[in-house]
N, C-alpha and C positions, 0 to 999 in steps of 0.2 A: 698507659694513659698519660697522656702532656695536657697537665691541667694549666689554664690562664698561657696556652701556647702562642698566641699573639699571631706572626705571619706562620710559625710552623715552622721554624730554623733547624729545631730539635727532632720535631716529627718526621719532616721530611727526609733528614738521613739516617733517623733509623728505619724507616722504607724502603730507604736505599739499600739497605745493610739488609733487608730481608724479614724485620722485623713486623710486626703486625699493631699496628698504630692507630689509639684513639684520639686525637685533639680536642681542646674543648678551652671555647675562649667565650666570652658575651660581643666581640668586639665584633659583628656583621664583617665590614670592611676586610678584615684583618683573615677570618676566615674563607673571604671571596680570594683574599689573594693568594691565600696557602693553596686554595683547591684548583685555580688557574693552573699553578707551578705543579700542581700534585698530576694534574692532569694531564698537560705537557710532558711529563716523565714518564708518563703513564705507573703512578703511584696507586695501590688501593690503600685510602685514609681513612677511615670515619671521622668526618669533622659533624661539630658537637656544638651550636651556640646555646651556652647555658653561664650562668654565673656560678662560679664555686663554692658561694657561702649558702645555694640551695639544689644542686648540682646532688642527683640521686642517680648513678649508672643503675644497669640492666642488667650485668654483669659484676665479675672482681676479675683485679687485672694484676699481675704478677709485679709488675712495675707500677710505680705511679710518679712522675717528674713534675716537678713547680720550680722550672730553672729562672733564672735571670729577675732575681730577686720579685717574684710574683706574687708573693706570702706576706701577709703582716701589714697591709694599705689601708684594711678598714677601717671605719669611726670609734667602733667599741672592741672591745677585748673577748665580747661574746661572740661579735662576729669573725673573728680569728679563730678563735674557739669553734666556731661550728664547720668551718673549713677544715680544719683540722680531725671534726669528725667525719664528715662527708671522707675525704682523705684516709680515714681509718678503715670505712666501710668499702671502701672501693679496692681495698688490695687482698689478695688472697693471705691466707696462712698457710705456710709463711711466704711472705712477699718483701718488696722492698721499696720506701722511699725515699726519692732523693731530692734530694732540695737543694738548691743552690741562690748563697743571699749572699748582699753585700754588706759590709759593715757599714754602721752611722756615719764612722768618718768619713770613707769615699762616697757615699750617695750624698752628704753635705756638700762634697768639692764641686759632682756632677751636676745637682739636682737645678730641673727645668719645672719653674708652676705650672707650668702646659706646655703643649706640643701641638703645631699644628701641619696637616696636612692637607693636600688637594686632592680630591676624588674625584676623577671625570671630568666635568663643568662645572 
């Protein structure tokens, strides 16, 4: 599972690779575009629009990824916390997750207060 996967950068090639891949982002958009690409490749994905800090699979999943610093944006520390459980609950025993974050200092150098994009018209 590629939780907060955004366009599906990560999903998609381990698809490629053969893997068997859940996605899961709140970001509509972001999901329409992974499933466009997914489907041009002829990918099987399960995309997932759910938020992570109330995000309950159906399953447990061997892996669980929150790449590209997706972890730790909320207002309170509970709701980190509850990510972190949802996260707990969703990988098998024993499973593995992998997180990948940036430090304070390079997201300071990078960071943008918004982002915007065109969608269609």
């Amino acid at each position: 599972m590629d939780i907060g996967f955004g366009v599906g950068r990560h999903s998609l090639e381990l698809a490629r690779r053969g893997f068997a891949v859940s996605g899961v982002d709140r970001t509509h958009g972001f999901l329409q575009k992974a499933e466009v690409q997914a489907s041009a490749e002829k990918l099987d994905i399960e995309f997932i629009q759910a938020d992570m800090r109330n995000f309950h699979p159906r399953e447990e999943f061997d892996v669980v990824l929150s790449m590209f610093t997706t972890f730790g944006f909320f207002e309170t520390p509970a709701e980190n916390e509850q990510v972190l459980i949802n996260i707990n609950n969703a990988i098998k025993s024993p499973g593995v997750l992998m997180m990948e974050m940036m430090g304070k200092e390079v997201l300071a150098r990078i960071f943008q207060g918004r982002g915007w994009q065109q969608v269609g018209d």
